[in-house]
N, C-alpha and C positions, 0 to 999 in steps of 0.2 A: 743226476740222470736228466734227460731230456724232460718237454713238456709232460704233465699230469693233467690226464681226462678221466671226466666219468659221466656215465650217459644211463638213459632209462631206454631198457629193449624190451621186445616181448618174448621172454623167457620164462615155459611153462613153471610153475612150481612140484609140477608131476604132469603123468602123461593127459594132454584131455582128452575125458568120456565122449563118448560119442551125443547122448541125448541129454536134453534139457533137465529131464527128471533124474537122469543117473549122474548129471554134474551138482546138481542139487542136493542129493543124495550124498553124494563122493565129496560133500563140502565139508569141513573141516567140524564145522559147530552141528552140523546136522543132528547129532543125537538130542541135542538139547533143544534147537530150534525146530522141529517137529514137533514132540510132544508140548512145547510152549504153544506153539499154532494152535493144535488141538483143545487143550486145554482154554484158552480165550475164546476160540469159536464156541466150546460149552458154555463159558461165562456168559456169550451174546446172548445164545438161546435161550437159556434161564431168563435172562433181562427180556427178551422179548416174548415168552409165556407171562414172563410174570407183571409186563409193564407194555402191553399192545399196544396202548394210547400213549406213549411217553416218546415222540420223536428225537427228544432231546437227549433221553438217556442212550437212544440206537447210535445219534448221529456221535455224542461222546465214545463211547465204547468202542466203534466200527475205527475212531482214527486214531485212539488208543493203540488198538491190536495192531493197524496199520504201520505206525511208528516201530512199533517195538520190535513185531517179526521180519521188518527190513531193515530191522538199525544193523551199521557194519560193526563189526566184533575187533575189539584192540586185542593184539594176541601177545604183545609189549606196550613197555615203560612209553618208547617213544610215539607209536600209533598213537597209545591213549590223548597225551600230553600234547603231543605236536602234532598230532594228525595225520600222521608217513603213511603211507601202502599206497595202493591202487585207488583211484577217485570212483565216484561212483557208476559214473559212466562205463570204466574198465572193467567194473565187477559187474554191471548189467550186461555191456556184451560179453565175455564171459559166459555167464548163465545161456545167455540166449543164442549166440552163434556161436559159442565154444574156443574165441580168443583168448590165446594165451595170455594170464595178467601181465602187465609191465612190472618188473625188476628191475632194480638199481645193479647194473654191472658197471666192475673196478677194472680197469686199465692204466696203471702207473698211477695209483689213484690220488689226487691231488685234494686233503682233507677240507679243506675251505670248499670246494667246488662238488664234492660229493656230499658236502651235508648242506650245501643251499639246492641242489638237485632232487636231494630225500624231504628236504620240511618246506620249499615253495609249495604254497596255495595257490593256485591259478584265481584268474581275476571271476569267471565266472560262476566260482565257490565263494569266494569270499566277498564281493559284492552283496548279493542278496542276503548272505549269512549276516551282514554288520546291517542291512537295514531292518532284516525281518528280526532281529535278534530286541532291536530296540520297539516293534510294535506289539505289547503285550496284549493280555485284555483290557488290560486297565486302560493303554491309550486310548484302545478302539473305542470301549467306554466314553472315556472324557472326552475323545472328540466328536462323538457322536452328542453327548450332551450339549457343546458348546456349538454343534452344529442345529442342534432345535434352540439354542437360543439367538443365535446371531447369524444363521446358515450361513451362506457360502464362508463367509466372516469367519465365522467359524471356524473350519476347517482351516484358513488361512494362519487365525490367533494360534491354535493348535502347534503349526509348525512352528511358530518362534524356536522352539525347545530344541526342532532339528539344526539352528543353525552350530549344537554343538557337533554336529559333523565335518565342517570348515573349521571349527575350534581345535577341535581334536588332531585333528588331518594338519594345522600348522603347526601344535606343537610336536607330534610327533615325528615330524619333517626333520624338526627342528633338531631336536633331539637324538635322529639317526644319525644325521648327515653332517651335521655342526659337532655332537658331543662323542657320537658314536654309541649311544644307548640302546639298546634293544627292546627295551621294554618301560615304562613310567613304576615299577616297583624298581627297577635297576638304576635308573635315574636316583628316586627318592636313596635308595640303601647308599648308592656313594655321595653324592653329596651329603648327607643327616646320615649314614652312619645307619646299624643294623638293628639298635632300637625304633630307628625312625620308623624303617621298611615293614619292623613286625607291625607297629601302630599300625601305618595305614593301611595293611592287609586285613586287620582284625576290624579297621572302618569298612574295608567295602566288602568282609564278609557279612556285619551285620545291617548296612547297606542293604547290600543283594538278597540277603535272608527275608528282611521286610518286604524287599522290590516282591518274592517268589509267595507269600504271607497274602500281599494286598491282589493277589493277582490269582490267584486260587480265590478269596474273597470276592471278586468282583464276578468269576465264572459260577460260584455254587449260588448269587444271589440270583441267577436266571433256572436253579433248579428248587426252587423252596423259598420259606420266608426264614429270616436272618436264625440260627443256630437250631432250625429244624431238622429231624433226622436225615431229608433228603438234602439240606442243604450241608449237611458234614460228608455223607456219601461224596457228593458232587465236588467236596472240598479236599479230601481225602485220592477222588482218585485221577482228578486234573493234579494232585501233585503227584502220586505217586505213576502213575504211568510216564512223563521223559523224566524221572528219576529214573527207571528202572532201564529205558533205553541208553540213558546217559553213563550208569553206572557199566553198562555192557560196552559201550565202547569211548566213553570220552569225549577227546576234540573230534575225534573222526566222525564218531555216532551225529554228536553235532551240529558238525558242518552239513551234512548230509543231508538230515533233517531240517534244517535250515533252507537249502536248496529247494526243497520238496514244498516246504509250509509256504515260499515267499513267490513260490510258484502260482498256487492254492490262493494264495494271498490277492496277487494280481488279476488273477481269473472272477474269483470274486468280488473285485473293486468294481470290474470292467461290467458284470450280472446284475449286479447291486443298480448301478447309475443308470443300465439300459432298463431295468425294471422299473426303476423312477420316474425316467423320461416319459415311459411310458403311460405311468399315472400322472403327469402332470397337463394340468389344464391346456386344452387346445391353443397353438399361438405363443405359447410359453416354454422354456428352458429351464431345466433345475435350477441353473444358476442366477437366472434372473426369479423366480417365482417368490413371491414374497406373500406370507399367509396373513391373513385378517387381521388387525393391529399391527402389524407391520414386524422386525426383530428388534431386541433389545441395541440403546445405542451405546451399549458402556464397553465394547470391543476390544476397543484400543488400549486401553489398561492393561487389562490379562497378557496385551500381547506385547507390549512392553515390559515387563515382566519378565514375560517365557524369552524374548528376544536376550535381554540382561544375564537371563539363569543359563539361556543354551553357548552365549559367547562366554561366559565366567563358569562358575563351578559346575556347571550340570554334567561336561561330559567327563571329569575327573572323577563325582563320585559315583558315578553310574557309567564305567565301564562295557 
């Protein structure tokens, strides 16, 4: 047969509602995602009877609920996994002006070109998802420590670690376009073979399990002192709340969420610095101000170091 196309159109999945509320309403998850709403908003207000002076517990809780009652819902294997359906953008207009979602329609359908058309990530999803994915608490942490010890310095030594971004980004170049690999588990399982692949999966799930361990630890030490009942609360439910989004929808959930946090993220880099400037001595610049004894001069160590770990194995085992 002739050429094979397949294209994304906006073809409704049923007829759309005419209002905001009654497409919300008329959503598929609605039965569950309502009474969740509900129920969290009751969680808030107990926390804030029972905790008036605790800002920290409101601001935790409020972006709790936020996450979870707009994470997007996998309704398949491949949503979950690979992240297919509608971006978020399509599902917010949708909601809001009542645009039919995009569909993947088949026309002589050519399978190679209809499954990179269903599982492409556009660049403005997955950008901020790969950087905000790697700033936990813990970095903001440590670079904020390394920034009261060596300021600006600081924050510079810090990124050593990101050069595994260029690390990463060549070998997987490498790896597409030269081997034809898909993925660095696909690589390892043919070259070593499918004991290899289980090893290093069972490395960076406990890897990642620690990474998620030390990173809840680092957020409950700013509600409590170390293994206090508010510091297990605090630990408890910075892990359980994007489990709970995560488990509702997977890669899609997210990505989404990623989108949203590296947003969030930027906005308050940009709050953060102008609040600073603004308390810094007349005549003076954050970046120049240097406090009474001056900072520490042993900088360059750390960041030789982080420079060594982020070109060699940092972005391998921290995926």
């Amino acid at each position: 047969s002739g050429a094979r196309q397949a294209r994304l159109v906006a073809t409704p999945r049923e007829s759309a509602p005419m209002g905001i509320l009654q497409r919300v309403r008329d959503a598929p998850e609605a039965l569950w995602r309502i009474p969740l709403t509900l129920g969290l908003l009751v969680c808030i207000i107990i926390v804030h009877v029972l905790l008036p002076n605790s800002p920290e517990w409101h601001v935790m809780l409020w972006y709790s609920a936020i996450l979870i009652v707009t994470a997007q819902v996998s309704r398949n294997a491949l949503e979950f996994f690979l992240g297919e359906g509608p971006g978020l953008w399509s599902t917010l207009d949708y909601f809001v002006r009542g645009k039919p979602l995009p569909q993947v329609t088949v026309s002589n359908v050519d399978a190679d070109e209809l499954q990179r058309q269903r599982t492409e990530v556009g660049f403005w999803t997955l950008m901020p998802s790969a950087f905000i994915t790697w700033i936990f608490a813990k970095s903001i942490n440590n670079s904020a420590n390394y920034g009261t010890r060596w300021g600006v310095l600081g924050g510079f030594t810090y990124s050593g670690w990101y050069f595994s971004f260029f690390a990463a980004a060549v070998v997987g170049y490498v790896l597409r376009t030269r081997f034809g690999y898909k993925s660095l588990p696909e690589a390892v399982e043919k070259c070593y073979g499918p004991y290899a692949a289980l090893g290093f999966g069972i490395c960076l799930f406990y890897r990642l399990w620690n990474e998620v361990w030390s990173n809840t630890f680092v957020v409950a030490s700013f509600y409590g002192p170390i293994y206090s009942p508010s510091w297990w609360a605090a630990a408890w439910v910075s892990a359980i709340a994007p489990a709970i989004y995560v488990i509702m929808g997977g890669m899609r959930s997210s990505l989404t969420s990623d989108v949203f946090q590296a947003f969030l993220g930027v906005v308050f880099l940009v709050v953060i610095l102008a609040i600073f400037q603004s308390l810094a001595p007349a005549g003076t610049s954050i970046a120049s101000y240097t406090p009474e004894g001056g900072w520490a001069p042993d900088w360059w160590g750390t960041y030789l170091a982080a420079t060594l770990q982020g070109w060699g194995s940092y972005p391998f085992h921290d995926p």
